[in-house]
N, C-alpha and C positions, 0 to 999 in steps of 0.2 A: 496616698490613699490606702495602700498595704502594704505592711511592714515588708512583704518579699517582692521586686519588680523584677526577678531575674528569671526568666523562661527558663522549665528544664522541662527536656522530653519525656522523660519517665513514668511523668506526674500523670494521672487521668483531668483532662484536657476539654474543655466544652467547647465550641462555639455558640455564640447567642445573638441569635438577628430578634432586630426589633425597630417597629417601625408601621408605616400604611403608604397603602399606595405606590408612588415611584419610589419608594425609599427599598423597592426589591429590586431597582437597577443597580442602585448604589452597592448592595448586598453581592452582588452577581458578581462587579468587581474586587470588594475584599477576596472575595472565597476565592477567584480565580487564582488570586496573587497569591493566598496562602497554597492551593493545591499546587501551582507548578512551584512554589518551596517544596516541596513535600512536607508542611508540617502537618503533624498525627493530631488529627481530630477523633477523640473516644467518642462522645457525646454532642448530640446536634441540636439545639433548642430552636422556639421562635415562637413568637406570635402576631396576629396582624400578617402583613404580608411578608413578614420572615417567616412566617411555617411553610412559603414556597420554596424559600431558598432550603428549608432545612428539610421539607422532604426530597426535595432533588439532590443536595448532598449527601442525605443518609445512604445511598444506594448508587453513591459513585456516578452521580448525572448532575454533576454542576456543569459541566460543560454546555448543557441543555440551557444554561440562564444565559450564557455569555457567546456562545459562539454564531457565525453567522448563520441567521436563519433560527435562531435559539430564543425564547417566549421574550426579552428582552430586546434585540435585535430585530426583531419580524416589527416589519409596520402595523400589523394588526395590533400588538398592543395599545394605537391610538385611542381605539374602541372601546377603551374598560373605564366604566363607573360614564358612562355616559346618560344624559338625563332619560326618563323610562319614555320611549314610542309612544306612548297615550299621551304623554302631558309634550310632547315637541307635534302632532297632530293638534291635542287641542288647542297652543299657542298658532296655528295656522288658521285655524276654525274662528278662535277669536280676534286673529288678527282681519282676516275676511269681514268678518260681521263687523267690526269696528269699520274697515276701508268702507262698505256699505254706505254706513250710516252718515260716515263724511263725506260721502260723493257728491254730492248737490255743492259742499262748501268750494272743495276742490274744483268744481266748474265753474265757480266764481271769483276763486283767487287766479285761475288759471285765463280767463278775461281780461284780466289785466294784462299778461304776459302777451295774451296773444293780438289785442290789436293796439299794442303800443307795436309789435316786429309788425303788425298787417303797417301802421304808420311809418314805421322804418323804409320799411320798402317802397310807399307811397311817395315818402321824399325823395329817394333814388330815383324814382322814376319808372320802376317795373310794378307791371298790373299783376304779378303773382298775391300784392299784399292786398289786393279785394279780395282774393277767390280764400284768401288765408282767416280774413274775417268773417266774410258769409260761411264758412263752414263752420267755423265755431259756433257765428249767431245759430246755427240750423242744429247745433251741438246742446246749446245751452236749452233752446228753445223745448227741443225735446225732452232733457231730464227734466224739465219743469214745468211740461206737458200737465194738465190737471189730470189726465188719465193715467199718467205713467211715474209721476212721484208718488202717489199713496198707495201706488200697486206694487214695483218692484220693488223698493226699500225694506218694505215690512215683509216682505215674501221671502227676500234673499237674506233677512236677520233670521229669520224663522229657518228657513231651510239651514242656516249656519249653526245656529243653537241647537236645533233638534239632532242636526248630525253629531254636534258635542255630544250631548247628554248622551247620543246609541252607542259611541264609542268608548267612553268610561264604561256604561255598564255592559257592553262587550270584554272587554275587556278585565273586568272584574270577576264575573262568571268564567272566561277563562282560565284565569287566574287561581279560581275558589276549584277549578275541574281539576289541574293540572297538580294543585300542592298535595300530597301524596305524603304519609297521613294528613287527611285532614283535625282542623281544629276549631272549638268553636269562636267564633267573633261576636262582640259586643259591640253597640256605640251607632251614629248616624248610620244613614246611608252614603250620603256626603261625604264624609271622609273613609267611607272603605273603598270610596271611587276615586278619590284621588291618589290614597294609598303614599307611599314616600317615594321621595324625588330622585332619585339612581338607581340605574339597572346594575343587577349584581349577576346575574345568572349569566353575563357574555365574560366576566372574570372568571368565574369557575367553570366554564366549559375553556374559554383559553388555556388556562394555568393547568387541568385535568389531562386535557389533550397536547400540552408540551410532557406532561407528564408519563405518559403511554407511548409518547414515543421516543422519550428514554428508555423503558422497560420493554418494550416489545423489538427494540433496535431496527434493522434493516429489513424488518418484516412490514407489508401492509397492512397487517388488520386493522379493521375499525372497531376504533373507538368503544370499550367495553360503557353497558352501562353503571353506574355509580355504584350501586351497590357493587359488582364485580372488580370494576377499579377497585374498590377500595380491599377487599377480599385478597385480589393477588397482589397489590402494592404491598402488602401487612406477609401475606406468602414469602414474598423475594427477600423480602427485609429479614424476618425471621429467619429465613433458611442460612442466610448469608451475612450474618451480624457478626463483626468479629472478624470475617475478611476482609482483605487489603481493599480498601476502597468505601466500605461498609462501616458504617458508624451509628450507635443507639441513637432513639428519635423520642426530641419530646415536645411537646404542643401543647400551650395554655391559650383556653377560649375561658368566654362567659354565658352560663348558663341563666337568663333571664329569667326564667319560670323559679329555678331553684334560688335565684339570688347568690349563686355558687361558682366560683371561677373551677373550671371542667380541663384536669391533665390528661391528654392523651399521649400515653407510655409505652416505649417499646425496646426495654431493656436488655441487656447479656445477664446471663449468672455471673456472678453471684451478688450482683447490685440491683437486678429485679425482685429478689428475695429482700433485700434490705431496705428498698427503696418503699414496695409493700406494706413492711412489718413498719413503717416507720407511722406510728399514729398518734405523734406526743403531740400536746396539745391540751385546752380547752375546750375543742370540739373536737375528741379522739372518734366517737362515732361517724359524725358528719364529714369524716375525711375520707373513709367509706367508699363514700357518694360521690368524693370529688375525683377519682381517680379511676380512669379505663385504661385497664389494660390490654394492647391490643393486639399481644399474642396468646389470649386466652379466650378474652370475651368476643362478640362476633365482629371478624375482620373487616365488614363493611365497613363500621366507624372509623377509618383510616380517611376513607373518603367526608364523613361527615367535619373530621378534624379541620382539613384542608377548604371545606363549603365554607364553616365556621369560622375560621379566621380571617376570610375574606370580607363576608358581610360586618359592614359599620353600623354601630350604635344610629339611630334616626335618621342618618340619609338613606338606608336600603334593609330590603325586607330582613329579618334574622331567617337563618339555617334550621329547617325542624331535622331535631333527629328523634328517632323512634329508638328506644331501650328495647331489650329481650326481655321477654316475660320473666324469666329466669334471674334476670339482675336485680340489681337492688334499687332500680327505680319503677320492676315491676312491669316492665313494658308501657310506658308512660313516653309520649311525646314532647319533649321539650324545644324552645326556641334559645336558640344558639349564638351568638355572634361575640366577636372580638372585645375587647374591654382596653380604652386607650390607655389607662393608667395598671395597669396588671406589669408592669416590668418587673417591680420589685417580686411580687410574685411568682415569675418567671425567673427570677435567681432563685428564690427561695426551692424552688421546685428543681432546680441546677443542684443546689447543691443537698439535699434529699437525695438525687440519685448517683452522687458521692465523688461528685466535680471536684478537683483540687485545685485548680487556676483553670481561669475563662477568660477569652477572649470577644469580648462585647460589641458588638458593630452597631452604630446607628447613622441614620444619613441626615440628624439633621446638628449642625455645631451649635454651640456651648449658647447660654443663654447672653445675650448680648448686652453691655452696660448704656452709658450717655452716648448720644450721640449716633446712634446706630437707628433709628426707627424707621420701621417698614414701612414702606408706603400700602396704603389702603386700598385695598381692592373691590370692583363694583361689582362684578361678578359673582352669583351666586355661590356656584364651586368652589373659583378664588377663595371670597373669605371663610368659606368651613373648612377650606384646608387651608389658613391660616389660624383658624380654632384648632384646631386637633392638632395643628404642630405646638401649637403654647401648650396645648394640655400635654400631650407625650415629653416633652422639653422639659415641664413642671415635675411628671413622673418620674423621668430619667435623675433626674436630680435628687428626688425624692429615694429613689433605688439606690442609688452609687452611696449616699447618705447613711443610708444602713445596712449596707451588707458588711461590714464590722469586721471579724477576723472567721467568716466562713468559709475563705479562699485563701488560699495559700499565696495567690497571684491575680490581679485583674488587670486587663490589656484591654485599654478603649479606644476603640480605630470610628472615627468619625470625622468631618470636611470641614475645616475650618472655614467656609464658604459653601454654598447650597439654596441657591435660589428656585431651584425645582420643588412647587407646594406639590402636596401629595396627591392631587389628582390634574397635574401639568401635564397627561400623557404623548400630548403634542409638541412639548418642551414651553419656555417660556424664556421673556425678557430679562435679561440681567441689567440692571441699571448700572454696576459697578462695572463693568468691561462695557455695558451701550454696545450689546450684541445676543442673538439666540441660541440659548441653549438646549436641545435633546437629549433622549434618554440615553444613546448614544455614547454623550460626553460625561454624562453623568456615571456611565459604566466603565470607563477609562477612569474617569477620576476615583472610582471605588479600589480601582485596579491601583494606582497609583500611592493611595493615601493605605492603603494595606499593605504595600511593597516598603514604602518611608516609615510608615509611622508602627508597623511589626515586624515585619520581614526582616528588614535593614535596621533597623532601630532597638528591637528588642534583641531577635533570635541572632543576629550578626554578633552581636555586641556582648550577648551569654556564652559566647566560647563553646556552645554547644553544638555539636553537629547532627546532621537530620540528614533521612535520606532524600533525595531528590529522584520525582518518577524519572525515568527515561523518558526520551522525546519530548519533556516538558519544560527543561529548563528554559530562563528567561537568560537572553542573548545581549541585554542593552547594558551599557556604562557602568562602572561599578555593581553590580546584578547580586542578587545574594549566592547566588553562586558562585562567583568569582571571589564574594570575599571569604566565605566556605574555601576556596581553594588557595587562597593563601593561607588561613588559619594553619589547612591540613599541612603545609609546605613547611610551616615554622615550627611547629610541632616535630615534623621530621627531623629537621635541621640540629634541634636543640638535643634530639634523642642520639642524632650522629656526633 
């Protein structure tokens, strides 16, 4: 793929997550494996739900992804992108009013059931199967009372539907209270009540609040609000960039309003300066536009970064962020969200801020030839996160295809197996093993497939040595560790 495959640590170094959804469990395991290596990450990229992993490792809280009790670990993760409260209410509302309207059917399929057993029993010989038929007759008799079929039916559809329609536009009005700035809406009424099909705001209060308490450590405070998060995450960062553990942070969304993919940057000298001045191009203005920088302009956007990359194109609402009057969009509110095919972009924007070899994680493998076809899924969820993985699939291929000779190095650690779609937070079926898999195992295998396919594979095998934290080495079989200390041992030998 590049003419150089050989890790050297000297080099400035990126890591790049990319991906949606569970594919930031997968994420959680690479990074673990690279951190207890000690290998030196300069540079931390992501988009999608890799700008979780890459804001918790900017600031030396990868631990926060993988350890127990850590946003990946915690069963609360089940909870994210689950269908929005209004439309799982109104599937009960209209499942009601449907059972309604078939009642009368159902007590005449259910006539049949009951004195064919009233006759069962009659041939036995026990008088229970009279008293089992006159109840029913006194059953049927009733719903088909002339007073009590055209009264209750029509009453209890009506009270079913009227509660639908108060709770969409309950709900909408909430909705329309609570988004902060607001913005104006066009179009039915109809569809701003239905609104899109996943809740996104239980992800980014999750992922915000594993987030804080990384940074606020063994202290209780609650939970700052968003702007604030984002203000002192952007503080810590800045203050401590360039410390052991601390690494630059970059983050590609999609800016809907603008039609503009949106970097948010948060660079060392003297590659902030470079990375800025850099505006070659056909749209040297418009580049402008596309880049915040977020130890300059206002630090809330830290938080907007991480909203943004959360929210998916059509299934859940976009991210508004509010600009400073002061910026170059004038104080102007834009809707924000993710962009599944933005990876090549997201190198490109790697190596702008003056990446020399990267190290690429993605959780979903290689596009599959004959004989491999997935099976179909019925489920709504199911098959949009088997849409968005063909599209990211498609991308990745599209990126790896042209990043050309602007790294020095590219290292791609991905699962040669991966049956978790992207919104499986409860795990799923593996046909190929005929057993269930969690996010769990998916986090081990992230661990695993980083330790083989870079760890051991690359960094082992370049003769180069790294330092290794304290307390962190890995202890199992062959370990890169161990082979780290043969290396060192032969080296000795050779110099005696």
């Amino acid at each position: 793929m590049l003419p150089n495959r050989r890790y050297i640590p000297h080099l400035r170094t990126a890591l790049v997550l990319t991906g949606t959804g569970t594919a930031g469990a997968y994420h959680a395991g690479v990074i673990r494996a690279l951190h207890e290596a000690g290998v030196k990450v300069d540079l931390v990229a992501g988009r999608g739900i890799g700008a979780v992993g890459a804001m918790f490792t900017a600031i030396d809280g990868g631990s926060g992804l993988w350890e127990s009790g850590g946003v990946w670990r915690d069963t609360g993760v089940s909870r994210l992108y689950r269908w929005r409260r209004i439309l799982c209410a109104a599937l009960w509302m209209a499942s009601a009013a449907v059972a309604t309207l078939v009642l009368p059917m159902v007590a005449l399929v259910g006539a049949a059931s009951a004195y064919s057993v009233g006759y069962l029993f009659e041939l036995m010989g026990l008088d229970v199967g009279t008293s089992i038929i006159a109840a029913y007759t006194r059953l049927v008799d009733t719903a088909f009372a002339p007073t009590a079929l055209p009264t209750y039916i029509p009453r209890l559809i009506l009270i079913a539907v009227v509660t639908l329609f108060a709770l969409f536009l309950i709900d909408t009005v909430l909705s329309s209270a609570r988004r902060v700035p607001r913005r104006r809406v066009r179009g039915d009424l109809w569809w701003r009540l239905l609104g899109t099909p996943l809740e996104v705001s239980a992800a980014v209060k999750w992922f915000s609040g594993g987030l804080w308490r990384v940074m606020s450590g063994a202290s209780r405070i609650e939970v700052p609000v968003n702007k604030d998060l984002g203000e002192r995450y952007a503080e810590l960062l800045g203050d401590n960039v360039g410390q052991p553990g601390f690494c630059e942070l970059l983050i590609v969304a999609h800016d809907i309003d603008a039609r503009r993919d949106i970097t948010y940057a948060l660079l060392a000298e003297p590659h902030r300066q470079a990375y800025l001045a850099d505006v070659s191009g056909s749209d040297a203005e418009g580049r402008l536009l596309e880049v915040v920088d977020l130890s300059t302009e206002p630090k809330r956007l830290a938080f907007d970064a991480l909203a943004s990359s959360l929210s998916l194109p059509l299934v859940t609402e976009p991210h508004f962020v509010s600009h400073a009057p002061e910026s170059a969009w004038r104080g102007e509110t834009h809707r924000v969200s993710d962009r599944l095919t933005s990876t090549s972009r997201l190198l490109d924007e790697v190596a702008r801020a003056g990446a020399e070899q990267v190290i690429l994680v993605s959780s979903f493998p290689s596009a599959p030839g004959p004989h491999t076809l997935a099976v179909d899924r019925h489920d709504i969820r199911g098959r949009a996160g088997q849409y968005l993985l063909s599209s990211e699939t498609a991308a990745l291929q599209d990126a790896l295809a042209s990043v050309g000779t602007r790294f020095q190095a590219l290292f791609h650690v991905r699962p040669m197996h991966n049956p978790v779609g992207p919104f499986d937070f409860n795990g799923c079926y593996d046909k190929e093993s005929d057993r269930l898999i969690n996010l769990d195992e998916l986090v081990n295998r992230g661990y695993e497939d980083g330790s083989r396919q870079f760890v051991e594979a690359v960094v082992a095998e370049s003769g180069e040595l790294i330092d290794v934290p304290s307390g962190e080495q890995s202890y199992e079989t062959d370990s890169i560790s161990e082979r780290l200390a043969a290396h060192e041992y032969d080296v000795d030998e050779q110099a005696n």
